[in-house]
C-alpha positions in Angstrom: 51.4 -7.8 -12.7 49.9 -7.5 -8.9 49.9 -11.0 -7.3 47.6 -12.4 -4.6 50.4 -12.9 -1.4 47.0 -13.4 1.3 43.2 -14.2 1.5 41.6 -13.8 4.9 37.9 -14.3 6.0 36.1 -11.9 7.6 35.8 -11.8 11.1 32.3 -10.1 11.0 30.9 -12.4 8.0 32.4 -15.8 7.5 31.1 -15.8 4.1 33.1 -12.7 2.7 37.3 -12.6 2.2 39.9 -10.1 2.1 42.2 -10.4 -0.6 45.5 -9.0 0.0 48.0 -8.4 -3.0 51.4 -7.0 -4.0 51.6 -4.3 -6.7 55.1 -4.9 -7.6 55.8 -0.9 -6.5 58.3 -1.2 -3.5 54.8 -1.1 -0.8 54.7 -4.7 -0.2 51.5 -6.1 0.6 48.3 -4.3 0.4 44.4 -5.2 0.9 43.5 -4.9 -2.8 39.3 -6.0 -2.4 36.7 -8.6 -1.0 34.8 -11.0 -2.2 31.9 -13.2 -1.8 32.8 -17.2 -1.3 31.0 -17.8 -4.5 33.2 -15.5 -6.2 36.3 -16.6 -5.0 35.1 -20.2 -6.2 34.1 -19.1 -9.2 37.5 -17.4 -9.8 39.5 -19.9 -8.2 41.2 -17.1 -6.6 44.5 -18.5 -4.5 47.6 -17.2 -3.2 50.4 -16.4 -5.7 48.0 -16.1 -8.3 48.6 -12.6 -11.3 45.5 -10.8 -11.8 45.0 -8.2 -14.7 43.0 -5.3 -15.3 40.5 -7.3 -16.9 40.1 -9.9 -14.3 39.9 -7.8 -11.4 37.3 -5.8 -13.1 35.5 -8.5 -13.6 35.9 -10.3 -10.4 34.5 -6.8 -8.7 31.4 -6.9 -11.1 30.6 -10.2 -10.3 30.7 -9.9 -6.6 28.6 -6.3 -6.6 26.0 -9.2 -8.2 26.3 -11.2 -5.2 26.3 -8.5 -2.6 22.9 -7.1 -4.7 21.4 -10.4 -5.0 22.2 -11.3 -1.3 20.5 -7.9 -0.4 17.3 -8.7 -2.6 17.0 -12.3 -1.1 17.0 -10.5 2.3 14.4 -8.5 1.3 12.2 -10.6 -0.2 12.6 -13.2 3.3 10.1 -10.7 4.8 7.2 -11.1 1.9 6.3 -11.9 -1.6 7.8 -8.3 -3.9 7.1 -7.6 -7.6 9.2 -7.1 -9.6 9.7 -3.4 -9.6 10.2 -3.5 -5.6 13.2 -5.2 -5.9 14.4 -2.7 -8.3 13.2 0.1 -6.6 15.0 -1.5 -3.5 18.6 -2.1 -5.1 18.2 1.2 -6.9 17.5 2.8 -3.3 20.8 1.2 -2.3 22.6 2.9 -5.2 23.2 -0.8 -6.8 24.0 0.0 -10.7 21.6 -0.8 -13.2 23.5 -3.6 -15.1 23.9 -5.5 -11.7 20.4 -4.8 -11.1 19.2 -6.5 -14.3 21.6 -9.5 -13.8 19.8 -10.3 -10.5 16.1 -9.6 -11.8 17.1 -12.0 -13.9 18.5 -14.3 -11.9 15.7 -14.8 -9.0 13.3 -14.7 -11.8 15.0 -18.1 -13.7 14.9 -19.1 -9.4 11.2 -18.3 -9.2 11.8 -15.9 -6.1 10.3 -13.4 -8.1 7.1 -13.8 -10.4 4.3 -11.2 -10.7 1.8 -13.0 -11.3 1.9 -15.0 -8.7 2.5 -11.6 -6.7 -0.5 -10.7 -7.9 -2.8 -13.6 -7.2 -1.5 -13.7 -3.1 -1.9 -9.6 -3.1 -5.8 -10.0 -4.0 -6.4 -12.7 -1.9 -4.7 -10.8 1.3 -6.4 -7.1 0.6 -9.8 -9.0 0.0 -9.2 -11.3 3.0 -7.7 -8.8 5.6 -8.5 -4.9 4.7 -11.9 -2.9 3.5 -10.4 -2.1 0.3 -12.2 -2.5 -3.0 -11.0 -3.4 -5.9 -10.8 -0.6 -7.4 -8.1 0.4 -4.6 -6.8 -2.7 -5.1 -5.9 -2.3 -8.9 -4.1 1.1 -8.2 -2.3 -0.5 -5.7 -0.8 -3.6 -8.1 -0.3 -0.6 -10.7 1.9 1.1 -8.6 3.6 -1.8 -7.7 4.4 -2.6 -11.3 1.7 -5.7 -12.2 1.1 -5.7 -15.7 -2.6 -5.2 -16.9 -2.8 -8.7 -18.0 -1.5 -10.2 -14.6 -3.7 -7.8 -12.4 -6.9 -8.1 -14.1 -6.4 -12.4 -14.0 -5.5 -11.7 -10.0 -9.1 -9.3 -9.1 -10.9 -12.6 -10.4 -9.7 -13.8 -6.7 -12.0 -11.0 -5.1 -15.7 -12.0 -6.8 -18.9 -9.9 -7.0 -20.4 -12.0 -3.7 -17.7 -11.2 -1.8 -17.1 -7.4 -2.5 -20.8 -6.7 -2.0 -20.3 -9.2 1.4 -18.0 -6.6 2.8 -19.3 -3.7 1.3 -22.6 -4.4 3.7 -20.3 -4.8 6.7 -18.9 -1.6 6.1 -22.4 0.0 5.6 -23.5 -1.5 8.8 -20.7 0.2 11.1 -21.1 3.5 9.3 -25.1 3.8 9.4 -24.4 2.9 13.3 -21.7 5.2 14.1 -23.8 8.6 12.2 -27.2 8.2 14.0 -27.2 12.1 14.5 -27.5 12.9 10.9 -30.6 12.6 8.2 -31.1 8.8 6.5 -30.6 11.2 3.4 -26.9 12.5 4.0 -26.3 9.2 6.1 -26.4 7.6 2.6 -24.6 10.3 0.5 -21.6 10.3 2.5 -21.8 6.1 2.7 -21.8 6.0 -1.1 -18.5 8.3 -1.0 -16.5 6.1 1.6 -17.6 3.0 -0.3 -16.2 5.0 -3.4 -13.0 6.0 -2.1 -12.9 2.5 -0.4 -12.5 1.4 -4.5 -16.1 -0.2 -4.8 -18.1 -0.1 -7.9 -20.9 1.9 -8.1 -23.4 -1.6 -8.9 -22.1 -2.8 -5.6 -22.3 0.5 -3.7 -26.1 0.6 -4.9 -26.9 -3.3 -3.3 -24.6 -2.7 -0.1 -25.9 0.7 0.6 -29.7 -0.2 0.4 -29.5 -3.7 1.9 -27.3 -2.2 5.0 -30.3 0.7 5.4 -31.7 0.4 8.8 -34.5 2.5 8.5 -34.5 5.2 10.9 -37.5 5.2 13.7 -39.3 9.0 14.0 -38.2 9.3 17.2 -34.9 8.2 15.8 -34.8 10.9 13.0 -36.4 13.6 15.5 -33.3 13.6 18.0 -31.5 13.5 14.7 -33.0 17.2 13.4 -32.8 18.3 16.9 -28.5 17.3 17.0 -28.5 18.9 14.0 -30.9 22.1 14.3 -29.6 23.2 17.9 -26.0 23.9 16.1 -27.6 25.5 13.5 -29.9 27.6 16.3 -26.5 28.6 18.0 -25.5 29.5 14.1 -28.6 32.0 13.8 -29.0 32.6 17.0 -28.7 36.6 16.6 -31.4 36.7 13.8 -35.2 36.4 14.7 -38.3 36.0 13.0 -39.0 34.7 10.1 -35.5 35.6 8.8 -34.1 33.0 11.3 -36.6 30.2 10.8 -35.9 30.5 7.0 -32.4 29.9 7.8 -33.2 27.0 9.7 -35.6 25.3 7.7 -33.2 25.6 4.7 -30.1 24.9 6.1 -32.1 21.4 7.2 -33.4 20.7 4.6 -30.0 20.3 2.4 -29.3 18.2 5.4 -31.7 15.5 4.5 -34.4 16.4 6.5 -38.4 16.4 5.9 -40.3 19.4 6.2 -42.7 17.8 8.3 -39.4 17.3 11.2 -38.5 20.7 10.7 -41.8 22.1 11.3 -41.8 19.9 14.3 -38.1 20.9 15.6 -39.1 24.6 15.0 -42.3 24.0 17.1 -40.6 23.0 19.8 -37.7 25.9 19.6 -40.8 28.2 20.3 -42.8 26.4 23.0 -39.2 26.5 25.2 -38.3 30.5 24.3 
């Protein structure tokens, strides 16, 4: 039966040995594996000591849980993970799936790992520090494993005030940055960021008109004329009635009022 003949620590990690043995086959002695210092406590492993198939199997089982579990303390030293991170993780670093169990359920009897908790703090950070909505916010949790139950209990962290609170801020900045296009439009494409934001449409509907800053004639005029002298450039080979049809519908779907078209067209024909 092989025998232990030396155990060695690591120069590069103090915490990990090399356990050298003798096979009984004429070689002498050999490095046979290495181990965690937990596992060669656990096994009271010594010099001189036999070792059978059984034990060394289990002895290298053991210390692939260490090695995982030492790897999934690591990563969770950088921030809160679910659940299904750390497995995703280990799995990424081809760790078998038996090991992985045995340290779920190890830093879960620990309390390094508890979704709902996960949950709860990943609410309270998206509300707190990003635009998202909740919406965005559930898929997220979803996809990092938070049961319904958990998730649902977590979004009461991010309340109706609040969403609508930072739904307006978001409104604000976007009717300021798109002066050069029709209140109309302005509001159609505000209602699809907020919606791919992950807002509700009963909050899109307060943020949306409370935000409005209604637009000043003049305002709206330099709008139509942004917007017409593209089109103009568009149509500029046709002429007549043909082109001011054109015109006049292409901005109109933009938003526009007759009464500013008729006014931009006016203009186009005083300056040709």
């Amino acid at each position: 039966m092989p025998i232990i003949t030396k155990i060695t620590t690591q120069q590069k990690n103090q915490d990990r040995f090399n356990v050298f043995m003798d096979y009984g086959k004429g070689k002498g002695e050999e490095f046979a594996f290495s181990v965690d210092s937990d596992v060669l406590i656990k096994f009271q492993l010594k010099k001189g000591m036999e070792l059978d198939d059984f034990s060394f199997l289990e002895i290298q089982y053991q210390d692939d849980i260490r090695k995982a579990y030492n790897r999934a303390i690591n990563y969770l030293a950088r921030r809160m993970r679910s659940e299904k991170e750390i497995v995703e993780y280990l799995g990424q670093k081809e760790v078998d799936e038996p090991v992985i169990n045995e340290v779920i359920h190890r830093l879960t009897a620990q309390h390094y790992i508890n979704d709902q908790e996960y949950a709860v703090a990943f609410v309270r950070t998206q509300a707190n520090t990003t635009d998202k909505g909740p919406n965005v916010i559930k898929m997220d949790l979803k996809e990092k494993g938070i049961a319904e139950a958990f998730l649902l209990k977590a979004l009461e962290e991010f309340p109706l005030e609040q969403q609508v609170e930072k739904a307006i801020k978001i409104s604000v900045k976007f009717y300021q940055k798109n002066t050069k296009e029709s209140l109309k439009v302005q509001k159609q494409k505000l209602e699809q960021l907020l919606l791919r934001k992950g807002y509700s449409y009963e909050v899109i509907n307060i943020a949306v008109n409370e935000a409005e800053v209604p637009k000043e004639m003049d305002e709206e005029m330099e709008a139509v004329r942004f917007q017409g002298e593209k089109l103009h450039r568009k149509y500029s080979h046709l002429r007549g009635f043909e082109y001011q049809q054109k015109i006049k519908q292409a901005l109109y779907r933009k938003g526009f009022t007759m009464e500013l078209i008729e006014r931009f067209l006016a203009e186009k024909d005083e300056h040709e």
